[in-house]
C-alpha positions in Angstrom: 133.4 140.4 123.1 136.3 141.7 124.9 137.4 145.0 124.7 140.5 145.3 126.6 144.0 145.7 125.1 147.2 143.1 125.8 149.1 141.0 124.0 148.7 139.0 120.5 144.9 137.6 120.7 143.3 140.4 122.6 140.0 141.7 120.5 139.2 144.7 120.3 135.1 145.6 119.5 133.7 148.9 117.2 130.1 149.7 117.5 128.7 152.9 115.0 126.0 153.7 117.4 128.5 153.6 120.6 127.5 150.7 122.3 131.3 148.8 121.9 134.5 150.9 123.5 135.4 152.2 120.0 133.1 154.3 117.2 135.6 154.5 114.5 137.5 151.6 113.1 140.7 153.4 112.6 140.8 154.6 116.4 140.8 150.9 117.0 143.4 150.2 114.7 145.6 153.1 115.6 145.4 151.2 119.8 145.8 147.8 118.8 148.4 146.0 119.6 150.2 143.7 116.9 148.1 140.6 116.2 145.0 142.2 117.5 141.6 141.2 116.0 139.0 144.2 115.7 135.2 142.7 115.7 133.1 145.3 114.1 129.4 145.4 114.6 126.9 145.9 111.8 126.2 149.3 110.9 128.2 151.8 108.3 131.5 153.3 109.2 132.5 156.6 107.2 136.1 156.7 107.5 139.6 155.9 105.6 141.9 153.0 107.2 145.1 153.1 107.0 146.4 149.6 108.3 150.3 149.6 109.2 150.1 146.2 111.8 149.4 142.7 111.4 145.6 142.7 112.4 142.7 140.9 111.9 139.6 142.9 110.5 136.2 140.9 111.4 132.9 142.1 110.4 129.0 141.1 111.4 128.8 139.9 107.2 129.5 142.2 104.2 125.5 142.7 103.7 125.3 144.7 107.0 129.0 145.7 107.8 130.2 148.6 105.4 133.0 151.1 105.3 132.6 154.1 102.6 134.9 157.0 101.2 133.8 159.0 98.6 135.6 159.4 95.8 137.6 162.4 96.1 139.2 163.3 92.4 142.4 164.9 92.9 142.5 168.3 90.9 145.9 170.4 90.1 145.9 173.5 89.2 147.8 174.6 85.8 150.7 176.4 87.9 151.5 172.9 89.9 151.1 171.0 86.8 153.4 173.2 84.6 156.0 173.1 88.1 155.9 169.1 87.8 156.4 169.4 84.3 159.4 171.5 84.6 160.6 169.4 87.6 160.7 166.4 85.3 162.6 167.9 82.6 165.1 169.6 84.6 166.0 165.8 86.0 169.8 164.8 85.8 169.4 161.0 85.2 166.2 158.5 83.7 166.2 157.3 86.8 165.2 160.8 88.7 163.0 161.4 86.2 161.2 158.2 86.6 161.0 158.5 90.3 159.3 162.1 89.9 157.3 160.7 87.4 156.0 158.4 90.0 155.9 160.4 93.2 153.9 162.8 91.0 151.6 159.9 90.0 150.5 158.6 93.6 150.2 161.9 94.5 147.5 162.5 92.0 145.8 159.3 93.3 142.5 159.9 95.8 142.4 158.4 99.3 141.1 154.4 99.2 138.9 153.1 102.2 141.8 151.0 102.6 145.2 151.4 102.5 147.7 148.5 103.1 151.6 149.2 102.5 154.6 147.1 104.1 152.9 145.0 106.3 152.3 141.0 106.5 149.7 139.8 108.5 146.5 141.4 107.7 143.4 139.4 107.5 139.8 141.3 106.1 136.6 139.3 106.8 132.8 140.0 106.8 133.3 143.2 105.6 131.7 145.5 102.6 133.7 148.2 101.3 132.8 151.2 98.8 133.6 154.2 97.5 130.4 156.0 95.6 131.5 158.7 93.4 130.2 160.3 89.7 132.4 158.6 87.0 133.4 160.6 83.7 132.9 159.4 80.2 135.9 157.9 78.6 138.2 158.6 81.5 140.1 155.9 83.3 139.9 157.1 87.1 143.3 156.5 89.1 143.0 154.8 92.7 140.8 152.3 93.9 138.6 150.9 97.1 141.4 149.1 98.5 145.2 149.4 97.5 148.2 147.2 98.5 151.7 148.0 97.9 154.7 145.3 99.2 151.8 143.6 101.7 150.6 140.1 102.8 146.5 140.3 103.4 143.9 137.9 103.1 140.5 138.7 102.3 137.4 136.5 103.2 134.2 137.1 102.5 134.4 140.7 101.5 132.4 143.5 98.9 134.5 145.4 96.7 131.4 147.5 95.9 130.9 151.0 93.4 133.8 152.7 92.6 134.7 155.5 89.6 138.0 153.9 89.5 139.2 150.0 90.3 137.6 147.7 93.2 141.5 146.6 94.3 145.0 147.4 93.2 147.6 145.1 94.1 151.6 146.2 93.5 154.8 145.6 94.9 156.4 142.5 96.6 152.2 141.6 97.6 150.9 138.4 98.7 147.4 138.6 98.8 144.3 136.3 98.8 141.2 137.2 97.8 138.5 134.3 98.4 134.3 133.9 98.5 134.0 137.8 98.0 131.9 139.8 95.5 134.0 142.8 93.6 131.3 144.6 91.7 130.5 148.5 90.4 134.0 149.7 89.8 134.2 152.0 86.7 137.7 151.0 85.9 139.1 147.3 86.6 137.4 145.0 89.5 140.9 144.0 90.6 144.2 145.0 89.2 147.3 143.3 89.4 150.5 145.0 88.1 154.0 144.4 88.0 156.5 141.5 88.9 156.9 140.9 92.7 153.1 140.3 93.2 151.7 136.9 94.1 148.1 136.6 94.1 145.2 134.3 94.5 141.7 135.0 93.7 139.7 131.9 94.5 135.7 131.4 94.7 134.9 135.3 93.9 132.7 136.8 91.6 133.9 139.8 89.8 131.0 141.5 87.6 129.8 144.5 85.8 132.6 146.7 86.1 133.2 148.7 83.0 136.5 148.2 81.5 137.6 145.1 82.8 137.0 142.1 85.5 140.6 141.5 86.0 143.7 143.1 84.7 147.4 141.7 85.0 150.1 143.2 83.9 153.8 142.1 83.7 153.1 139.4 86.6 153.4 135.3 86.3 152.5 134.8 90.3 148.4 135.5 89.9 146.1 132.5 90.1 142.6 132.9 89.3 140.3 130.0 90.0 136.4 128.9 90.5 135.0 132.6 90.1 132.0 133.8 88.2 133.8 136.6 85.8 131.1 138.7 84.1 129.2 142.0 82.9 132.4 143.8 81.9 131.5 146.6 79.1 134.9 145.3 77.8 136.7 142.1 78.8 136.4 139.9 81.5 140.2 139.5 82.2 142.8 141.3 80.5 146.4 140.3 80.9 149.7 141.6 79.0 153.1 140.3 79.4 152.0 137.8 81.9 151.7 134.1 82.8 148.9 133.8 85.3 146.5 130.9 85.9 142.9 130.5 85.0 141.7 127.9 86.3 138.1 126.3 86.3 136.1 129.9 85.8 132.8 130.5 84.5 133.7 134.0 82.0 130.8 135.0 80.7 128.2 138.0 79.2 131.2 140.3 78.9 130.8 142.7 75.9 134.0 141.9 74.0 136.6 139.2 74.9 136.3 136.7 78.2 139.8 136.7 77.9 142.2 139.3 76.2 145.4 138.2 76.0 148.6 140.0 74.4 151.9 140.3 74.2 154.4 137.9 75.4 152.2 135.6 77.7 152.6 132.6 79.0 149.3 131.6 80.6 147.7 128.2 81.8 144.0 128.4 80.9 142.5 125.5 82.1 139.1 124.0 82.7 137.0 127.1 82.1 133.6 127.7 80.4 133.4 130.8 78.4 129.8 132.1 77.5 128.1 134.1 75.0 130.8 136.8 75.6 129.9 139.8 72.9 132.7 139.2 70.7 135.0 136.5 71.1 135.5 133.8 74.4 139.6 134.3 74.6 141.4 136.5 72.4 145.4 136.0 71.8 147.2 138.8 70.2 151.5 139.3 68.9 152.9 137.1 70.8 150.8 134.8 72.7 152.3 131.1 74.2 149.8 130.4 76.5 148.4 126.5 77.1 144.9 126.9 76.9 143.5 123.2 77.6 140.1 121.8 78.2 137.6 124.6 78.3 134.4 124.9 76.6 133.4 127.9 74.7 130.1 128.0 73.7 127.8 130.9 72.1 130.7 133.9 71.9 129.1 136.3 68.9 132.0 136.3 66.9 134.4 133.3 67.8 135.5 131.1 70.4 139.0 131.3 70.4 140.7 134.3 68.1 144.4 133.7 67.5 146.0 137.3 66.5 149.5 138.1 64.8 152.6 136.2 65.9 150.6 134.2 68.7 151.2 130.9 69.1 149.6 129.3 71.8 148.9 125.5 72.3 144.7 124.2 72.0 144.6 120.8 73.2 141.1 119.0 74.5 138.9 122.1 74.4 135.0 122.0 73.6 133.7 124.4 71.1 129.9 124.2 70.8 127.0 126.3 69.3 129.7 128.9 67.5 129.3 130.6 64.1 133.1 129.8 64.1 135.3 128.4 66.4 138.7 129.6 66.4 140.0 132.5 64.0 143.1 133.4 62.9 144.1 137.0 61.4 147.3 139.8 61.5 147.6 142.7 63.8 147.4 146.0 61.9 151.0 148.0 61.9 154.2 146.8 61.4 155.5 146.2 65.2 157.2 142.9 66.3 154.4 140.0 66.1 151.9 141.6 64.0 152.2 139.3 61.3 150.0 136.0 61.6 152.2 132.8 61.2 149.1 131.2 60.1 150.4 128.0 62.2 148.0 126.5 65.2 149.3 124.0 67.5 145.7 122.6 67.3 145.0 118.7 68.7 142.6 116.8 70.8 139.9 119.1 70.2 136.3 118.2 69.6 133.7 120.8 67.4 129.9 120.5 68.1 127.5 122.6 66.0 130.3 124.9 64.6 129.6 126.8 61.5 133.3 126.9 60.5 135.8 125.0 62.6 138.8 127.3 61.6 138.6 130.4 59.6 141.7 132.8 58.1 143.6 129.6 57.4 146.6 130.6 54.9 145.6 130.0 50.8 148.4 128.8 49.8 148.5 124.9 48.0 148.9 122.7 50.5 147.6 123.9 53.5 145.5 121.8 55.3 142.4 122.7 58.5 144.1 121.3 61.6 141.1 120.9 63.0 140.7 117.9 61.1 144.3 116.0 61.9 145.9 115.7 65.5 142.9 114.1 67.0 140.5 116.7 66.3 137.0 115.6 65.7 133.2 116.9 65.0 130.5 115.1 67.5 126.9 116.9 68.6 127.2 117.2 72.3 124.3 116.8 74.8 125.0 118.8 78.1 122.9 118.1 81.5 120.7 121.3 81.5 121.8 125.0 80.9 125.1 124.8 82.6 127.1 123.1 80.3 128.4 120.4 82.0 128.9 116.6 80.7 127.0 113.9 81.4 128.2 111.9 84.0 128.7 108.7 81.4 130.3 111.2 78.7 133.4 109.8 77.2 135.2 113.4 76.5 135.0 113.8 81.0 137.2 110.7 80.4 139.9 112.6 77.9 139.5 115.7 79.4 138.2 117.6 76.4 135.7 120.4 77.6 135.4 121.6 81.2 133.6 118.5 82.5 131.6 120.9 85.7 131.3 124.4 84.7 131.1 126.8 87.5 127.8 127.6 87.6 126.1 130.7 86.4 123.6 131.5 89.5 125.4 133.9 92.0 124.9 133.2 95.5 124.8 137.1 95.9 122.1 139.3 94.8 122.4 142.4 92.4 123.7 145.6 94.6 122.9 149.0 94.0 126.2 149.9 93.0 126.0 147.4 90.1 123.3 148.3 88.8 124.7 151.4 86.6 126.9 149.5 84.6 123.8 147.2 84.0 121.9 150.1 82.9 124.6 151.4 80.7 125.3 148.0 79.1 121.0 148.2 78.4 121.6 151.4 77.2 124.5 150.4 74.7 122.6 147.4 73.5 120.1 150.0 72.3 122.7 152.2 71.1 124.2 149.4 69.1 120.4 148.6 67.8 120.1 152.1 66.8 123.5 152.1 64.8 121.9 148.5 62.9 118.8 150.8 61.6 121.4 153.9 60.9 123.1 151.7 58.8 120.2 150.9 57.0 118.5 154.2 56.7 122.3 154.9 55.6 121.7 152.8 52.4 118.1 153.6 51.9 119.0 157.5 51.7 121.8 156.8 49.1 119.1 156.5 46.5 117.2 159.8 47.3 120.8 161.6 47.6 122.2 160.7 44.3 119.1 161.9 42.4 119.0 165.0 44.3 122.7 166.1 43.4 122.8 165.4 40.1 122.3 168.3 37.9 120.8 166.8 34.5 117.5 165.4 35.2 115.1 168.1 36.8 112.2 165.5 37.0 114.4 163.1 38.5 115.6 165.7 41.5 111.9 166.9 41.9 110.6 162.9 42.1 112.9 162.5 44.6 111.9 165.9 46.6 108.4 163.4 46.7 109.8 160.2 47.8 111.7 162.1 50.3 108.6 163.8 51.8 106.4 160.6 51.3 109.3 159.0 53.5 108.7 161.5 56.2 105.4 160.8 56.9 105.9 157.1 57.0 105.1 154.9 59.6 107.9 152.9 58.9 111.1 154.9 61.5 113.7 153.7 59.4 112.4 155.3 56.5 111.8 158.5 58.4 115.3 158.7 59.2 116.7 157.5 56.1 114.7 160.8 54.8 115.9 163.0 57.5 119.7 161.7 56.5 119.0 162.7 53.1 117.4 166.0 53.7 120.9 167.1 55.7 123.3 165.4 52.7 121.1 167.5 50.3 121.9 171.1 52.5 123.2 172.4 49.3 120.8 171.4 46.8 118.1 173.9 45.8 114.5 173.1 45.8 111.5 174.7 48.1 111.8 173.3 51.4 108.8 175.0 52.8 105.8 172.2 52.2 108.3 170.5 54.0 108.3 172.3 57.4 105.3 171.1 59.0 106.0 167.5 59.2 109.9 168.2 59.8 108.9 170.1 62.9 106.6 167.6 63.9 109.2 165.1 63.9 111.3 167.6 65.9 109.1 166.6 68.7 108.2 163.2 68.0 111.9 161.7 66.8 114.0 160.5 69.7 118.4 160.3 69.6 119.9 161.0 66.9 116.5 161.0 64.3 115.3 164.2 66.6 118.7 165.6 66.0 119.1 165.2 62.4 115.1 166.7 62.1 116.2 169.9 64.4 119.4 170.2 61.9 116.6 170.3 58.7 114.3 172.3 60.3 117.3 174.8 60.9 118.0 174.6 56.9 114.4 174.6 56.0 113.8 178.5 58.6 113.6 178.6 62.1 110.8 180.6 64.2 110.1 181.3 67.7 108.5 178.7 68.7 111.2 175.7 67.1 113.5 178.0 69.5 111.5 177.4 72.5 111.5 173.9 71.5 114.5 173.2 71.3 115.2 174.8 74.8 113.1 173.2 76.3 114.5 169.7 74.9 118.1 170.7 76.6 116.2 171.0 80.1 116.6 166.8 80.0 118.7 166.2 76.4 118.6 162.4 75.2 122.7 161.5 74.8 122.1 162.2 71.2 121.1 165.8 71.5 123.4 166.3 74.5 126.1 165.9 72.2 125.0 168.1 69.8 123.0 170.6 71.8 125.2 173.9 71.7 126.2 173.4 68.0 121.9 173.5 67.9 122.1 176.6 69.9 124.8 178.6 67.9 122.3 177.2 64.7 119.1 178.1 65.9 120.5 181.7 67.6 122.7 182.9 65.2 125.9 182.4 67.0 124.9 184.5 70.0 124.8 182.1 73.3 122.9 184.6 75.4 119.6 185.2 77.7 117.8 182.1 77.5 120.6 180.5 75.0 122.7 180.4 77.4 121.1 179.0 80.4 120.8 175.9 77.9 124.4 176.3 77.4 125.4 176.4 80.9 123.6 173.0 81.8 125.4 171.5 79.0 128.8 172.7 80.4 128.0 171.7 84.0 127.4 168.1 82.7 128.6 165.5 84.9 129.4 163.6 81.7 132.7 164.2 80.5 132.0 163.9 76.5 128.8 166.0 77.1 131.1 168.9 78.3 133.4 168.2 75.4 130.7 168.1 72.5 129.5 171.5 74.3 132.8 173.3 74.1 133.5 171.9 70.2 129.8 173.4 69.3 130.3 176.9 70.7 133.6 177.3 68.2 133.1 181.4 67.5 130.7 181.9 69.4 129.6 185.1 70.8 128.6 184.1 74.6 127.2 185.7 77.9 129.9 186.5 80.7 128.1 183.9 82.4 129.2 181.2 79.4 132.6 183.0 79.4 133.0 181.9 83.2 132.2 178.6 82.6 134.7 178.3 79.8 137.3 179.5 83.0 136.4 177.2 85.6 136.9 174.5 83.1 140.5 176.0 82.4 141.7 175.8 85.8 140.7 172.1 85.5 143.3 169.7 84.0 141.7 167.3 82.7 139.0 170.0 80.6 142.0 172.6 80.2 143.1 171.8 76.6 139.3 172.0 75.3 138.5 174.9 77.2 141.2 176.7 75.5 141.4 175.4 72.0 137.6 175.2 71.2 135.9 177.9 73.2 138.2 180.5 75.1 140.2 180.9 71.7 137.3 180.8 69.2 135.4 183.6 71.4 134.2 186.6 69.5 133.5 188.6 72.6 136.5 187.9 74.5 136.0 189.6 78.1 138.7 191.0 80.1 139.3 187.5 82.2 139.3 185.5 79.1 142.3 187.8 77.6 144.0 187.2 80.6 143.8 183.7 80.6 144.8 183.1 77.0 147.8 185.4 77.5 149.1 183.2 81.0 148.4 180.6 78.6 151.1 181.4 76.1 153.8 180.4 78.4 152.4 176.9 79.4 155.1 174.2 77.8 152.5 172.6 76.1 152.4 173.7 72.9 148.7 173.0 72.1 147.6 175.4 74.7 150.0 178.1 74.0 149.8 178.1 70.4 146.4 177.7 70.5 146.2 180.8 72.7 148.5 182.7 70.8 146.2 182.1 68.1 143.1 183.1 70.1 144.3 186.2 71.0 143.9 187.3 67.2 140.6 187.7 67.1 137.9 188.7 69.5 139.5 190.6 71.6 138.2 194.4 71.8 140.1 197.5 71.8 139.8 198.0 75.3 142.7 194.8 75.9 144.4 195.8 72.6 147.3 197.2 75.1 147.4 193.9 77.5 148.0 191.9 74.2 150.3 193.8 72.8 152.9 193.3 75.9 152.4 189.7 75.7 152.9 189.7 72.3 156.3 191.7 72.6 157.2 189.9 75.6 156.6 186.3 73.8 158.7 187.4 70.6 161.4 188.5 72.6 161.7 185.0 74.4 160.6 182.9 72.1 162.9 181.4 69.1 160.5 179.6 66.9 159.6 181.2 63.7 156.2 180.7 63.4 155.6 181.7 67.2 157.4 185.5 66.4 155.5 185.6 63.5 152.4 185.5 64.9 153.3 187.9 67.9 153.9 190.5 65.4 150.7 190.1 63.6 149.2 191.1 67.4 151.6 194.0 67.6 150.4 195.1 64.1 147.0 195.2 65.1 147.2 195.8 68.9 150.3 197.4 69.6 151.2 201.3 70.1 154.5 203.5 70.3 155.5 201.5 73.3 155.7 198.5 71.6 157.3 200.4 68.3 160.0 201.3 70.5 160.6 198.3 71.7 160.9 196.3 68.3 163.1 199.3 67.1 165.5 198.4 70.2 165.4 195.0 69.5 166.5 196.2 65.9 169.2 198.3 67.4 170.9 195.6 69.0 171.3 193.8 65.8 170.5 190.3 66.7 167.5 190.7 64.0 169.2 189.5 60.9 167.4 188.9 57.0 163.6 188.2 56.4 162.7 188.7 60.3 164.3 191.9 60.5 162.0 192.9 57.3 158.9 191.7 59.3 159.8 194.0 62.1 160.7 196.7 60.7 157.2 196.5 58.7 154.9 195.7 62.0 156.7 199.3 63.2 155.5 200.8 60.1 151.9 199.3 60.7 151.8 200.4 64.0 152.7 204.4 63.2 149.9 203.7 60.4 147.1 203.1 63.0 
């Protein structure tokens, strides 16, 4: 390969280990001339690109060519937040403040590994790209592996691969194709497609486990999606709102809630695809849904086939719906917004059923209303497909109407599982167990009922004491559903009295033998029924590696089992649950040490979270504020707190800074409490600040209320309360 540099066609080679005139990929880009192609050799480049020329990017092949970022999150502190905040706000015009808004937004938005803005011309091929990085429960991560903004690009035979946030974001005036490539791993959407001006084609891809959706469109009618393998999303394959794409001839399937999710005011073309034992429904329409959806075969969705939501009216000509407890569902949106209601009308014709439970369910009552599904050409026939992939035989009459997709897509990838992938297929495995669990919850749920009614009721001795036996028979049953349904009642009878001790033994056994939420719920009795030494070493050494369950309720254990005091060994248990890389896991551990009285070392970690947006709100309201020990730093914190705009931290702080807080501080509080009622208007804030300055405040502070008094802009019930916070201070 060439390596020297001219006009358009010159080729330019990268080498990681040296042996080519360039190491880095972006040093090649950065001397390329317009219209260049860069040849990269196999090997992994660790680097950003920014590309700002028409080039051509070519690759040894995806499985041995890859370029990786990590996934940098982008972290404000609270006086730059509060600044943008204030920025906004002080905006002359909407259109300022949406432009701040904006610029505010991107700038909160972590490097790619590629970035490609303003320029046409750029073709990616052979190439794998990735961004590892630790994702956080329940939060949508902004950014993506690669981002476009107002570009033409084509990308052949690429890896989107691991990402906490999207695989691809694609905005502005954007042409882009995306064709034979593999988009897997990414925490948020695979590819995302958003506004207007974009015009998009993603053709023979396969886009699969990433968590919240496959594909996302919003506000956009130039996005084709055709012949890809759509799958493995914790949520829905493809998500559009506001939009009129096309999907065309896709295989959507083993996605844990809808293939499809459509809403709002769409105007789709779904066409020719095969839909598969998706985990709720195969396509879902909600408000105000037009879209054509025309000969596609849904077959095994849990719930539904097709579900037709509110005031959506799309047409459902020639589709195949086959081995469904029921085909297509009509229902309302809850709430009263524009197209919640269900106009109970289908446009329904052409259609053939084949082993389907019910054909059309949520049809209107009212006299006269007839199934469509048996008028307007719609008919019930047992279909026969060639093997598992659901496509007609070859002498099938509907391949000559069009009903069904006639040559499903089909399900073998030509790519094998990466690593990247492979958490959301653990966490899927790990949900499917979850959602087992919740089956036998429900159950021991009902079982308990029983026990708990005779227990609280107050007439019938015998009958309370017979169930005290049931209940303890239960707990030594082999049967786990009865175990827990005992457990369950056990905790729902806290307040009942009877003699719990016979029951200690086996409830501590189970302490050790119970996994998820069944070992919780025994560490909760054994709490009621006495705790020793020994169930405190337990349970510390079940937080060294807590199952979710007991993650989530391991410091509310802790305040239990140590009498509110998170110290010494307490709160090295406490610690690990607040350094969580789970996002929930630190939440739950902040809720359970409400009042607590905690080591410095707790109270530090209670600060770092603070200073971090996105834990700031939860570090103040449910541990910094509910502290019984408040140190020095923590009183400082609480009292910069009371002049952040948001209202939940400051008058959550405000309210903190009644209680726990030692003599020693009494003077730092009371300034901030005479500082905050002489520049704050708001009743109920001034009222609290002189309930501090009662308790905290000296003969400054009295003289400074008495000036305030003096100038005479205290008028009626608030001059009362002032003049009697003066009189409590002079008391103490």
């Amino acid at each position: 390969m060439a390596g020297a540099l001219g006009k358009h066609g010159d080729e330019l080679c990268v080498a990681a280990d040296g042996t080519a005139p360039f190491r880095s990929i972006q040093a090649a880009l950065e001397a390329a001339p317009e219209g260049a192609t860069v040849r990269i050799t196999a090997g992994v480049y660790a680097e950003h690109l920014a590309i700002t020329k028409p080039v051509t990017l070519v690759g040894d092949g995806w499985a041995t060519t890859r370029v990786t970022l990590p996934y940098e999150r982008v972290v404000l502190d609270p006086a730059t937040l509060r600044a943008q905040s204030e920025a906004i706000a002080a905006a002359a015009t909407d259109d300022q403040r949406d432009a701040l808004t904006e610029t505010f937004r991107r700038a909160r938005i972590p490097r790619p590994v590629v970035q490609i803005d303003g320029v046409a011309g750029v073709t990616l091929r052979g190439l794998a790209f990735a961004m590892p990085g630790e994702s956080r429960e329940g939060v949508v991560e902004p950014g993506a592996i690669l981002m476009t903004q107002a570009a033409r690009v084509v990308i052949e035979d690429c890896a989107l691969l691991g990402s906490p946030a999207s695989g691809a974001t694609i905005t502005g005036a954007s042409d882009v194709t995306l064709r034979r490539s593999l988009v897997g791993g990414a925490d948020a959407t695979g590819i995302a497609i958003s506004g207007p001006e974009p015009k998009v084609l993603v053709s023979e891809c396969e886009v699969r486990n990433c968590h919240h959706r496959g594909i996302t469109v919003r506000g956009n009618a130039g996005t084709t999606i055709e012949r890809c393998r759509i799958s493995g999303s914790a949520w829905h394959g493809i998500r559009y709102d506001d939009s009129a794409p096309k999907v065309l001839g896709n295989t959507i399937h083993g996605n844990a809630r809808s293939g499809i999710y459509a809403s709002g005011e769409t105007h789709a073309e779904v066409r020719g695809n095969l839909f598969l034992r998706n985990g709720m429904t195969g396509m879902s329409c909600w408000y105000q849904n037009q879209d054509r959806i025309e000969g596609n075969t849904f077959v095994a969705d849990a719930r539904s086939g097709l579900e037709v939501l509110g005031g959506s009216r799309p047409t459902v000509t020639r589709n195949l719906f086959h081995d469904l407890k029921q085909a297509i569902a009509l229902g309302a949106v809850s709430g009263d917004g524009p197209g919640t209601k269900s106009t109970g009308v289908l446009d329904l014709r052409e259609n053939v059923f084949s082993r389907v439970v019910v054909r059309v369910a949520g049809l209107p009552q009212q006299e006269g209303a007839a199934d469509p599904s048996g008028t307007g050409g719609n008919r019930a026939e047992d279909i026969v497909f060639l093997g598992d992939g659901f496509a007609l035989p070859a002498a099938s009459p509907l391949r000559d109407t069009g009903v069904g997709a006639a040559e499903p897509l089909a399900l073998a990838s030509p790519w094998p599982l990466q690593p990247e992938e492979r958490k959301e297929e653990q966490r899927r495995t790990a949900e499917a167990r979850s959602h087992e669990f919740e089956a036998e919850a429900r159950a021991a749920q009902v079982v308990s009922r029983s026990w708990v009614a005779d227990l609280h009721q107050l007439r019938d001795r015998a009958k309370r004491d017979a169930a005290v036996a049931e209940v303890r028979a239960a707990l030594a049953s082999p049967d786990r559903g009865l175990r827990y349904a005992a457990l369950l009642a056990l905790n729902q009878a806290h307040d009942v009295e009877f003699d719990r001790s016979p029951l200690r033994e086996v409830v501590a056994d189970l302490c050790r033998s119970e996994a998820g939420d069944a070992q919780v719920c025994a560490l909760y009795c054994l709490h009621r029924i006495g705790v020793r030494d020994e169930d405190r070493g337990f349970l510390l050494a079940a937080l060294r590696a807590p199952s979710p369950p007991l993650a989530q309720s391991g410091t509310h254990l802790l305040m239990s089992f140590f009498d509110r005091r998170i110290e010494g060994p307490a709160a090295d248990a406490a610690l690990l649950l607040l350094r969580s890389a789970e996002s929930s896991n630190v939440r739950s551990a902040l809720t359970g040490l409400w009042g607590a009285t905690a080591s410095d070392e707790v109270q530090s970690r209670m600060l770092e979270l603070e200073r971090d947006a996105t834990t700031r709100h939860d570090a103040i309201y449910f541990g910094l504020s509910t502290l019984q020990n408040k140190s020095r730093a923590v009183v400082e914190r609480l009292v910069e707190a009371l002049a952040d705009p948001d209202h939940n931290n400051s008058g959550r702080a405000l309210w903190g800074l009644g209680q726990g807080v030692s003599d020693g501080e009494s003077k730092l509080v009371a300034d901030a409490a005479l500082a905050l009622f002489e520049g704050r208007g708001a009743q109920s804030s001034r009222t609290d600040a002189l309930r501090l300055l009662a308790r905290h405040g000296g003969p400054v502070h009295a003289a400074g209320l008495r000036e305030l008094l003096a100038i005479g802009l205290l008028q009626g019930a608030l001059a009362h309360q002032v003049e009697d916070t003066i009189r409590a201070i002079e008391a103490r």
